[in-house]
VOGU-3710 file (C-alpha; in Angstrom, 3 decimals, decimal comma):
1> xxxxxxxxxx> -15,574/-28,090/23,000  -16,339/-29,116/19,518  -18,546/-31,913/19,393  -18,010/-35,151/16,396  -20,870/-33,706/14,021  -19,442/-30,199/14,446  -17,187/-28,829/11,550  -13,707/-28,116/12,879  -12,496/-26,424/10,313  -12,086/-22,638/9,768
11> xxxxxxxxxx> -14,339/-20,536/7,503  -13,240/-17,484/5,516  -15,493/-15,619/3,450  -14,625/-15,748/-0,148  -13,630/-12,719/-2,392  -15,417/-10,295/-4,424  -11,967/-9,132/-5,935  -8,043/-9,406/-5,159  -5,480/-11,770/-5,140  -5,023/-14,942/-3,179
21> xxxxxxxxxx> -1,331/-16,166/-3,028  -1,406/-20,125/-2,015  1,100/-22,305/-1,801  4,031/-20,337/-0,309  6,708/-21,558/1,801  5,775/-22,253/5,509  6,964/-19,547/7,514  6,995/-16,564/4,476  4,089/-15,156/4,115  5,425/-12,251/6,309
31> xxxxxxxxxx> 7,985/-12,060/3,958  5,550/-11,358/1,141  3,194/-9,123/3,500  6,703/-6,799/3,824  7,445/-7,262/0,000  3,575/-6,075/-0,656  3,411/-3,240/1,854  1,104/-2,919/4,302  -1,453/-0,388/2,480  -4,135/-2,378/2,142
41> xxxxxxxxxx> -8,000/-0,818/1,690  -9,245/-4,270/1,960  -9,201/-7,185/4,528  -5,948/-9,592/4,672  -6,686/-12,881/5,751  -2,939/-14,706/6,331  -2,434/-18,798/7,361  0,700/-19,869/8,012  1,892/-23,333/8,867  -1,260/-25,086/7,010
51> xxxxxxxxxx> -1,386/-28,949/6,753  -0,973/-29,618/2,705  -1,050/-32,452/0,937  1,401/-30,861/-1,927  3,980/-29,448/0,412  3,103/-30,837/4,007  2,762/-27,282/5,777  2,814/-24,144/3,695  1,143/-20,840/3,822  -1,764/-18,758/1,954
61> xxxxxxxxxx> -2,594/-14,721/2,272  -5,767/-13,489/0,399  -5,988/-9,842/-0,043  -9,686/-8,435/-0,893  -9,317/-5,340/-3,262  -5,537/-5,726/-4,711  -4,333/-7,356/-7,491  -0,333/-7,695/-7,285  1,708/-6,299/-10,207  4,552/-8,328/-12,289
71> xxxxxxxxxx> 7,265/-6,936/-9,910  5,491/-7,926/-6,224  4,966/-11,300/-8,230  8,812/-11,776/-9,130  10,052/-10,846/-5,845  7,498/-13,172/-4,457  9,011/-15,932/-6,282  12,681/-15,212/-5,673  10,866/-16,056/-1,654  8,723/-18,827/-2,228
81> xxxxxxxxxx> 9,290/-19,959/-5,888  6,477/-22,702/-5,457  3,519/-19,814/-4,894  0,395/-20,056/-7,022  -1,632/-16,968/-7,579  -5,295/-16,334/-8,397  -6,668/-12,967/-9,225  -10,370/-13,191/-8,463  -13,147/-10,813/-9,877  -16,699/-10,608/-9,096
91> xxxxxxxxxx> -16,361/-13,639/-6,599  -14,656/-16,171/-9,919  -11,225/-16,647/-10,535  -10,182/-14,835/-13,858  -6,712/-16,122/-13,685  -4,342/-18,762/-11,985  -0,657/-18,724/-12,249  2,660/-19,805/-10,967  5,135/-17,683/-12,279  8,374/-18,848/-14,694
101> xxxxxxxxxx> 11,702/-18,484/-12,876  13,831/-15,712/-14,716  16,946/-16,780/-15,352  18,600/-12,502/-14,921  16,996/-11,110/-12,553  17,086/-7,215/-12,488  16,319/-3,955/-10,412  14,793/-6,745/-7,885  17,624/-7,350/-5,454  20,854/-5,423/-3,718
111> xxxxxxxxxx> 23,900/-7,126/-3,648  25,614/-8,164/-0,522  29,598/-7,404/-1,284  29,948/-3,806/0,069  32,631/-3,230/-2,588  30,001/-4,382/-5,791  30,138/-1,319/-8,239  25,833/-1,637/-7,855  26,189/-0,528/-4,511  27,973/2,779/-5,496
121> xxxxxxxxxx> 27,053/3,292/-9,222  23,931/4,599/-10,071  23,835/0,914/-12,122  20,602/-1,455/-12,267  21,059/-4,495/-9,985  21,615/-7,852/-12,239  21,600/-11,527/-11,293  22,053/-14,439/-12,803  19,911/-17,795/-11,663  22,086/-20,330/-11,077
131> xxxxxxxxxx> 19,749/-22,457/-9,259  15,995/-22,708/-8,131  15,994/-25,156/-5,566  17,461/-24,258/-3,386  17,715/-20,625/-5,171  21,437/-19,151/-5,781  22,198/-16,280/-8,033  25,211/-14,691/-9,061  25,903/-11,307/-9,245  27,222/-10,172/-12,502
141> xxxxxxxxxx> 29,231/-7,388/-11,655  30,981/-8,942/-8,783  30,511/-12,768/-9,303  29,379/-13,007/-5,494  27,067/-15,972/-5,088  24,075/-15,585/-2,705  21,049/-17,820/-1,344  18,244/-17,392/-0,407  18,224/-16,334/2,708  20,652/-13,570/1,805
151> xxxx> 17,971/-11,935/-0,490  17,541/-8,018/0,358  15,200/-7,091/-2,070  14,499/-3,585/-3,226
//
């Protein structure tokens, strides 16, 4: 029972080095666990469903020891294209970003239509944003639209 002068709230230690990823979508950040792997040397502290002010519930992973590469971070945003990301060294953050929407998007994602030439071909994937929120690309072989939740990524 926690009493009135008690702190409710829940404590994580801080990090020496990695990457926290805040401000993702309620409900993905098993998405972005699966798009990341799940090598990790470190500790992986996950929250999902948070209260936030910003977005009303969302959800934050910090991985100790890992900083995330330019591709993790694209596919991450095709997921949750609201996600901030801080790479931390030496227990400061060196660098806060949300990343830019592409408007192509290549080598990311697989296309749906069994008959697209990028399933068969030995061609690079290629999409064209048509829309962030909520996402929709277009495939430019094809021309088959798809949505979010139709995403396979690579």
């Amino acid at each position: 029972m926690v009493r009135q002068s008690e702190d409710p709230s829940i404590k994580v230690s801080a990090l020496a080095q990695g990457t926290v990823i805040d401000h993702l979508t309620a409900g993905s950040a098993l998405r972005v666990i699966e798009i990341l792997g799940i090598a990790f040397e470190g500790a992986v502290t996950i929250g999902m469903n948070l209260e936030s002010a910003k977005m009303g519930h969302k959800d934050i992973i910090k991985i100790e020891r890992r900083e995330i590469t330019p591709k993790e971070v694209a596919k991450i945003a095709l997921v949750s294209p609201k996600a901030t990301f801080s790479i931390i060294r030496e227990y400061q953050v060196v660098e806060k970003f949300s990343p830019t929407p592409p408007r192509v998007i290549e080598g990311l994602l697989r296309c749906k239509n069994p008959s697209c030439i990028s399933r068969e071909e030995r061609v690079t994937t290629k999409f064209i944003v048509m829309r962030m929120d909520p996402l929709a690309m277009r495939c430019h072989y094809c021309e088959r639209t798809l949505r979010k939740e139709e995403i396979d990524l690579l």
